[in-house]
C-alpha positions in Angstrom: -2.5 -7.7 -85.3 -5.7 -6.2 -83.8 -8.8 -6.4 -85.1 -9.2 -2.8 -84.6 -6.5 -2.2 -87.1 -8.6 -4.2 -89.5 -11.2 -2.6 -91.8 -14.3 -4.5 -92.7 -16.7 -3.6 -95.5 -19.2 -4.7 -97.8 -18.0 -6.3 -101.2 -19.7 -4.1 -103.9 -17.7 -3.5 -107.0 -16.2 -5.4 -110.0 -12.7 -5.0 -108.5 -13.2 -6.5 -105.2 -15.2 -9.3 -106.4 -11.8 -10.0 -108.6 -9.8 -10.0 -105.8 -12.3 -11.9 -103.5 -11.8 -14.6 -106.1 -8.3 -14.6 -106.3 -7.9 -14.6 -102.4 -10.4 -18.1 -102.7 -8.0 -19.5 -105.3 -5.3 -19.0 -102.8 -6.6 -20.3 -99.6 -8.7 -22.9 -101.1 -5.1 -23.8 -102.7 -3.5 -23.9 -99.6 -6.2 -25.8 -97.5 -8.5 -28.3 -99.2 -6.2 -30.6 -101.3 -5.5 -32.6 -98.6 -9.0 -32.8 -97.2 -10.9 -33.0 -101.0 -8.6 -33.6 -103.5 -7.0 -30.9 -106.1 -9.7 -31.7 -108.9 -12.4 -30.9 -106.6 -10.9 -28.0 -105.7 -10.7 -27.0 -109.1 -14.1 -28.3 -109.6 -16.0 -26.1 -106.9 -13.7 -22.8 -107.4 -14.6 -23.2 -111.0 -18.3 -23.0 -109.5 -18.4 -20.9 -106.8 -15.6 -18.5 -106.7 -16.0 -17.1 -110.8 -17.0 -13.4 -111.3 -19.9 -14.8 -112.6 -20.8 -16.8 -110.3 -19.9 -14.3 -107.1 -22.5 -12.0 -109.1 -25.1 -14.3 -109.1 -24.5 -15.1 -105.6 -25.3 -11.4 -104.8 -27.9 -11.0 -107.2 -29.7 -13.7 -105.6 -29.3 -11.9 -102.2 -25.8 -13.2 -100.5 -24.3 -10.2 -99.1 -20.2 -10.4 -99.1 -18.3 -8.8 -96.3 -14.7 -8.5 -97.0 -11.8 -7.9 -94.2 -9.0 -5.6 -95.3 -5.7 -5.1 -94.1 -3.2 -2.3 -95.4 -5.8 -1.9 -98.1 -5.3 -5.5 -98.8 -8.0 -8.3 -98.8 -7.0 -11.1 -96.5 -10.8 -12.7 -95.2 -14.4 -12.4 -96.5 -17.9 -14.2 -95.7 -21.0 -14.6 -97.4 -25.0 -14.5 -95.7 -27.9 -14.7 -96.5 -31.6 -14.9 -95.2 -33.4 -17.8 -95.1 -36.5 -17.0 -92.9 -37.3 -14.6 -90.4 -34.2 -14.0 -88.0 -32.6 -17.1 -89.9 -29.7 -16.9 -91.7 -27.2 -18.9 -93.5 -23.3 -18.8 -93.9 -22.2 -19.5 -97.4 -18.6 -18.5 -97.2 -16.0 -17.5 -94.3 -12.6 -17.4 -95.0 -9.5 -15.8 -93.9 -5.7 -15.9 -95.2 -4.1 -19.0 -93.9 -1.5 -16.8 -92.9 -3.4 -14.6 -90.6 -5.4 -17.5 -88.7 -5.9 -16.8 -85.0 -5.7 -13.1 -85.4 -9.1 -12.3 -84.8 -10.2 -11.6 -87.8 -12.9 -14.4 -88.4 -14.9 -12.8 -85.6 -14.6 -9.6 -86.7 -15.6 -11.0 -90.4 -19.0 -11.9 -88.2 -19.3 -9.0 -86.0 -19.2 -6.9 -89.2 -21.5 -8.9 -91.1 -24.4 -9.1 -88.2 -23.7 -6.5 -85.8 -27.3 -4.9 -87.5 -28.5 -7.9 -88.0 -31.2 -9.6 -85.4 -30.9 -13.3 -85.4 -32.5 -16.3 -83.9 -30.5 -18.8 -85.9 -27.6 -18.9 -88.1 -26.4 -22.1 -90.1 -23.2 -22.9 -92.1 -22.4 -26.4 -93.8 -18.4 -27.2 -93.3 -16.7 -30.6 -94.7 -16.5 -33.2 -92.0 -12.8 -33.8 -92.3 -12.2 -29.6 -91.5 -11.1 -29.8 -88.5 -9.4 -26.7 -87.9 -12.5 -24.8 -89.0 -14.8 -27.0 -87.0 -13.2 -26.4 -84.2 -13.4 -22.5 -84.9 -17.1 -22.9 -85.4 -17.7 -24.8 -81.8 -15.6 -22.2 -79.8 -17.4 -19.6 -81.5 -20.9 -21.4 -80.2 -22.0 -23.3 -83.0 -23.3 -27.0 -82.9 -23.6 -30.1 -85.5 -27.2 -30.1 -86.4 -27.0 -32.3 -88.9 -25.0 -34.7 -91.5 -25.5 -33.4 -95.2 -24.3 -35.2 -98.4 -24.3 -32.7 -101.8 -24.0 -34.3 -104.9 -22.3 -31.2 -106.6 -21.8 -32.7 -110.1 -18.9 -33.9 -112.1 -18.7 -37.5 -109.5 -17.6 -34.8 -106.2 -19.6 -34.4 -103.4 -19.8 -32.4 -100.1 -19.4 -34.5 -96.9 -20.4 -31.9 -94.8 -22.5 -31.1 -91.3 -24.9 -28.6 -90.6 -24.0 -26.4 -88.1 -26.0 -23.7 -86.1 -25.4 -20.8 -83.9 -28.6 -20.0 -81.9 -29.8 -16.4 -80.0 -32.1 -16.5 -77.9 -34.5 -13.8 -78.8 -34.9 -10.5 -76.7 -38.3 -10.6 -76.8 
């Protein structure tokens, strides 16, 4: 597949933010028992991956860019601002199936190709290591260590990662 035969757009109605969730519940199925556990996975789609809670994410600003393919979801990811020409990645996910296609990036390119950036930042559990890796060839470093109590006895081991630009300026 080539990401020009992809089609990436921004998630905006009821019906996409249904099937944004059910493509979570499917890769978050598929790729964190082993690295969190099955009840925390439960636990934090519960929280994060609801239509309620996907509203609230873009009512408090997180814009959703969803990847399609045949007409058919297979990656989205979530930004937001945080300061001036800082942003933050909330969500980036593709289909298990489809990994190494291409269409991570072109989640990204879609998602900032307008957008002028200085810094971007994404947390990412430390035991990911396929999508580590993905975020250090695609420039990113470890900032930081972070530890989220997220209720419920679960927490987030994570790091802090950021992709810095340079400004044109």
């Amino acid at each position: 597949m080539d990401k020009a035969e992809m089609i990436y757009k921004k998630v905006s109605t009821p019906d996409e933010l249904v099937e944004l969730s059910k493509l979570a519940v499917r890769i978050w199925n598929v790729h964190y028992p082993p690295i969190i556990g099955q009840l925390q996975v439960e636990y934090m789609l519960g929280k994060m991956y609801s239509i309620v809670s996907l509203t609230e994410q873009i009512n408090n600003g997180h814009t959703f860019i969803a990847g399609y393919e045949d007409e058919r979801m297979v990656g989205f990811l979530s930004f937001s601002k945080t300061a001036e020409k800082e942003f933050v990645i909330h969500k980036w996910y593709v289909d298990t199936r489809l990994h190494g296609k291409g269409i991570g990036r072109g989640l990204f390119d879609a998602a900032f190709a307008d957008v002028d950036y200085n810094a971007i930042r994404l947390t990412v559990n430390r035991q990911n290591i396929q999508a580590i890796n993905f975020y250090f060839k695609f420039g990113f470093t470890i900032e930081k260590i972070a530890d989220f109590d997220i209720g419920n006895g679960f927490f987030m081991n994570d790091f802090v990662m950021l992709l810095k630009r340079e400004s044109n300026e």
